[in-house]
C-alpha positions in Angstrom: -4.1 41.6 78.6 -1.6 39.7 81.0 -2.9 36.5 81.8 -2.0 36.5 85.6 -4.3 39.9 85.9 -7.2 38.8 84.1 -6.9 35.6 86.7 -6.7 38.0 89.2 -9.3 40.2 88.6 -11.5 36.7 88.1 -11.3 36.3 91.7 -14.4 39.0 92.8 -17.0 40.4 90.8 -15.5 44.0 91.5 -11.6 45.7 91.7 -10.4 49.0 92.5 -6.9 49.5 91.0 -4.4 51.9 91.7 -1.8 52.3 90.1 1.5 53.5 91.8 5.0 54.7 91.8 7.6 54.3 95.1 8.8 57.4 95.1 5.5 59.8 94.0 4.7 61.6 96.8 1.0 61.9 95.8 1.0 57.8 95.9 2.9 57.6 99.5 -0.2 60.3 100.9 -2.8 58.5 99.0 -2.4 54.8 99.9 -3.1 54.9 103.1 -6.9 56.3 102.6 -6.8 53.4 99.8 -5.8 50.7 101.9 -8.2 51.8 104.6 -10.6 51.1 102.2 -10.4 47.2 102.0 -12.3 46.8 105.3 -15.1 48.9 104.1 -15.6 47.0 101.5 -14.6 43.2 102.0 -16.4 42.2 99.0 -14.3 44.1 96.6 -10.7 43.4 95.9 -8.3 46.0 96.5 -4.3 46.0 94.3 -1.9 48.3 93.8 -0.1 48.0 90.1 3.1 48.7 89.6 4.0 49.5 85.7 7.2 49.0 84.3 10.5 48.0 85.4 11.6 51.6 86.8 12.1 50.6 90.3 13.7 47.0 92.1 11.8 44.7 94.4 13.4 46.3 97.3 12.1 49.8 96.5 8.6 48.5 95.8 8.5 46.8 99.7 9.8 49.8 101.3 7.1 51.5 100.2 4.7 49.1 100.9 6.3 49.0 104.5 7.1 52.7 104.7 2.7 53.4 103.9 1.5 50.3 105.6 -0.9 49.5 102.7 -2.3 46.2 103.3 -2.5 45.6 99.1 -1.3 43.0 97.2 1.1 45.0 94.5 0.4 43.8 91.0 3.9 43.9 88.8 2.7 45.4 85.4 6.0 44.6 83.9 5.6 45.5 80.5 2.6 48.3 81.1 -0.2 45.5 79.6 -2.7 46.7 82.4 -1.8 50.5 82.2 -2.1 50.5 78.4 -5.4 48.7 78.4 -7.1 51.0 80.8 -5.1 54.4 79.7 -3.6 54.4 83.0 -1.8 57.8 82.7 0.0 59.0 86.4 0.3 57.6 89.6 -1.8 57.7 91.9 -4.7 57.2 89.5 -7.6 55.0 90.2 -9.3 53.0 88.3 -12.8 50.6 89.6 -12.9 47.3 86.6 -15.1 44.7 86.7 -14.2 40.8 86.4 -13.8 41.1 82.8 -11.2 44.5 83.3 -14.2 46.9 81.4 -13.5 50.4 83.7 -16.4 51.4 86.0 -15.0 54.3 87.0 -11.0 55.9 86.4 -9.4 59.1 87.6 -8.9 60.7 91.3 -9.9 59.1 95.0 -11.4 62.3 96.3 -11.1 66.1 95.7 -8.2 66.4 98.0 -5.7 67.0 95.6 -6.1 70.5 93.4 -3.0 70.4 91.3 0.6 68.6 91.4 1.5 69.1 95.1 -0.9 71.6 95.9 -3.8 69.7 98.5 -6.9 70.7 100.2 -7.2 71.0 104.0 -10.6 69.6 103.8 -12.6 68.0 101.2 -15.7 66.8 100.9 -15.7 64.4 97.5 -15.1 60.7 97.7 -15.6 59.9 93.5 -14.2 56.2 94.1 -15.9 55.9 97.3 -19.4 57.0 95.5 -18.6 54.7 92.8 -18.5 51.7 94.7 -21.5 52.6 96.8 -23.1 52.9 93.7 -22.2 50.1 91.8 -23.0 48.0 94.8 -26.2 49.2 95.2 -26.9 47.7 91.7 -26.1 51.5 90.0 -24.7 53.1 87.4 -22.3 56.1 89.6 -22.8 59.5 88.6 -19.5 60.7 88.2 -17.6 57.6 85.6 -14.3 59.6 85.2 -12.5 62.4 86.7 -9.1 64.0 85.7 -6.0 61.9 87.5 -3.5 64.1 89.2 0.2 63.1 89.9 3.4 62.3 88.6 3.7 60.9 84.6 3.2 57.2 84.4 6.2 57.1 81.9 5.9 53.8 79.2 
């Protein structure tokens, strides 16, 4: 795994991953909720990761500016990180610990149904009943759901 990650994820005993594309649609409604999420938890670490070359510095920051995330974006150049924990679309969402072993992988909540297609309401928080669970010394019930969005393509 790439050396500058595995420091990374060093730095707290918890991180919740998402891995991201500028122009996905499904990333620019989802990272919001995500980034919202660093104040509920300040004893977790929150990044974005960016696989592959696809897309210029410039494109990566307007999306950060454009959806406000408050993220550090991890440059997975060569897909190291996305190979390692299957990492398949973006938005997908992955919860490692220290040593990068997956807690928990797939969708943030129930909101999205299929490409596109999203719930009005919803009422399933998988990543946030993850970490509430982990935190609370647990194993979470639910350790993998099926991502939805656009092909993370390698």
């Amino acid at each position: 795994m790439n050396t500058s990650f595995r420091k990374l994820i060093k730095a707290k005993e918890y991180t919740v991953l998402m891995f991201i594309a500028p122009d996905c649609p499904m990333c620019k409604t989802l990272s919001t909720p995500f980034s919202k999420l660093i104040d509920e938890y300040p004893n977790v670490q929150f990044l974005m990761v960016h696989s592959g070359m696809h897309y210029d510095p410039m494109e990566i920051n307007m999306f950060a500016t454009e959806t406000k995330i408050k993220n550090h974006i991890f440059r997975d150049y060569n897909y190291e990180v996305a190979t390692q924990l299957g990492a398949t679309v973006t938005p997908e969402f992955f919860l490692i610990d220290s040593a990068a072993n997956p807690i928990y992988s797939g969708l943030l909540d129930d909101r999205l149904l299929t490409l596109g297609n999203y719930k009005q309401q919803w009422n399933k928080h998988y990543l946030k009943e993850a970490l509430d669970a982990i935190l609370d010394g647990k194993k979470p019930e639910l350790t993998k759901t099926n991502a939805v969005g656009c092909v993370l393509e390698y």
